[in-house]
C-alpha positions as MATLAB code, in Angstrom:
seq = 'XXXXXXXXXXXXXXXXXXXXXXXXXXXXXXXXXXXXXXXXXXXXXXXXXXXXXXXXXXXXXXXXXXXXXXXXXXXXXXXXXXXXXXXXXXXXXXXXXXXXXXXXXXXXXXXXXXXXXXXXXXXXXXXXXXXXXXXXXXXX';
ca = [
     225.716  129.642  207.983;
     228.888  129.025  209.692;
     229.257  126.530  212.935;
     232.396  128.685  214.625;
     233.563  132.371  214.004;
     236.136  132.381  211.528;
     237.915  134.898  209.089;
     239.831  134.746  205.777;
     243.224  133.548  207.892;
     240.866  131.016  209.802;
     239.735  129.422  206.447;
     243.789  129.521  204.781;
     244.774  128.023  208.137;
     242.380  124.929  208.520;
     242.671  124.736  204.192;
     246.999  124.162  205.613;
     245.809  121.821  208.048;
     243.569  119.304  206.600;
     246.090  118.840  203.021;
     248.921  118.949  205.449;
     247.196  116.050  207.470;
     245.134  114.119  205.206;
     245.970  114.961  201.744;
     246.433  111.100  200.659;
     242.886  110.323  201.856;
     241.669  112.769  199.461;
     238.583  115.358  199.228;
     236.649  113.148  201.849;
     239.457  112.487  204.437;
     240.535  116.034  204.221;
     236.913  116.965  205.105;
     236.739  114.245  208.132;
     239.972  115.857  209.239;
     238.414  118.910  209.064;
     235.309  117.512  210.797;
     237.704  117.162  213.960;
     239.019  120.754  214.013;
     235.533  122.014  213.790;
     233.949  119.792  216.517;
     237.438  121.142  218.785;
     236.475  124.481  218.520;
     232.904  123.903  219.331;
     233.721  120.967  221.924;
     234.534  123.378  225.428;
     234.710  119.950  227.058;
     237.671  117.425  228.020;
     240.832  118.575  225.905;
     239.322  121.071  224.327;
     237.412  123.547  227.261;
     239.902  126.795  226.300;
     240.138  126.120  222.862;
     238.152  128.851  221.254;
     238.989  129.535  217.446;
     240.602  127.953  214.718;
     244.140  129.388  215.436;
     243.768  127.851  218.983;
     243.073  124.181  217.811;
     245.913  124.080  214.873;
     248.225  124.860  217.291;
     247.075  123.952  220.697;
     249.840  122.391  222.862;
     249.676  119.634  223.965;
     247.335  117.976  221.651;
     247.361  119.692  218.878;
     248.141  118.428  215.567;
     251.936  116.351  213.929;
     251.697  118.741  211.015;
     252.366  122.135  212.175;
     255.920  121.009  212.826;
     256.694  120.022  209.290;
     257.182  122.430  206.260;
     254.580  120.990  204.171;
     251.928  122.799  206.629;
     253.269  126.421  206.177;
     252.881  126.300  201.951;
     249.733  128.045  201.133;
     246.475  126.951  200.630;
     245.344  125.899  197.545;
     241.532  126.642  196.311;
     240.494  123.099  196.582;
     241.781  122.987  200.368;
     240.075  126.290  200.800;
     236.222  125.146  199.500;
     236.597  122.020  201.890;
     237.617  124.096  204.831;
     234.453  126.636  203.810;
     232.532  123.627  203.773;
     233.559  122.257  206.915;
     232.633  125.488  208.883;
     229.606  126.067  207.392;
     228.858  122.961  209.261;
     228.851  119.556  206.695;
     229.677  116.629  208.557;
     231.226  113.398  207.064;
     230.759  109.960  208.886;
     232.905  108.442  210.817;
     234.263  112.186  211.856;
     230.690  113.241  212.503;
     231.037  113.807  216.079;
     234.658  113.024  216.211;
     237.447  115.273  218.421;
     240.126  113.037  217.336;
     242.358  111.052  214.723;
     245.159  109.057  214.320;
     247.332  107.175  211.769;
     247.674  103.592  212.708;
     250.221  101.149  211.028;
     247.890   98.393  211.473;
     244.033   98.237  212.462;
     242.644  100.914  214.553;
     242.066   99.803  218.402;
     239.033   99.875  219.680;
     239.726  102.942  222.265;
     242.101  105.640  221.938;
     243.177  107.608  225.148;
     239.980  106.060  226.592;
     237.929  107.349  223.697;
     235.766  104.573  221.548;
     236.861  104.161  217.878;
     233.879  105.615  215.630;
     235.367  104.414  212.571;
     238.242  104.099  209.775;
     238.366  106.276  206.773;
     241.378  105.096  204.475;
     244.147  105.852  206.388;
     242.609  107.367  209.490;
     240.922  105.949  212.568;
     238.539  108.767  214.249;
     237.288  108.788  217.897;
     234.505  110.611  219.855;
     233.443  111.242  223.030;
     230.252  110.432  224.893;
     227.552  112.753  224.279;
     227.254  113.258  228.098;
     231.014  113.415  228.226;
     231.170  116.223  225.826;
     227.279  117.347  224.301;
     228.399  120.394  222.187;
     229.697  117.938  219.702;
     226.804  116.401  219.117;
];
């Protein structure tokens, strides 16, 4: 059972996203990356309150994601892209992403807070962050 509304486009878009975005991290990081869109769409707290479907977090701006302004993101999905991006809105979660709203690519060690938001972890080359559950409880 699915965790957000989505459609066929919903699933090629996110499948764009998370090779576009985490495609060196492999099968996991792509899923962790895809951990964060799904938490955004469910989040309607902080950043996220008017961002509703998966359309609306790829491209939200500000704050959306580096990707969608490079060519790489607009190739289409491939099938392995595709079953992670299933698998991410039918609700699997991957630790540290879990709970996670956002990600970044350091050049060195992640810091501990990111726009005020505590690090929850490092997954190759990724450092994820989540709110408080009282800051943001539809994550959780």
């Amino acid at each position: 059972m699915a965790v957000i509304q989505y459609n066929d486009a919903d699933v090629r878009l996110l499948a764009r996203l998370i090779r576009a975005e985490a495609e060196g991290d492999g099968n996991l990081g792509m899923l962790m990356v895809g951990n964060v869109g799904v938490n955004r769409v469910r989040a309607d707290c902080l950043d996220f309150k008017d961002v509703r479907s998966v359309e609306q977090m790829v491209f939200q701006s500000p704050g959306g994601f580096e990707a969608t302004q490079k060519g790489y993101f607009y190739q289409p999905a491939r099938e392995n892209e595709l079953r992670l991006a299933r698998r991410v809105i039918r609700g699997e979660r991957f630790h540290p992403a879990t709970n996670s709203l956002w990600f970044f690519k350091p050049t060195g060690s992640c810091p501990a807070q990111w726009f005020n938001q505590w690090n929850s972890g490092r997954y190759k080359s990724h450092c994820f962050y989540s709110p408080s559950q009282s800051a943001c409880p539809t994550v959780f």
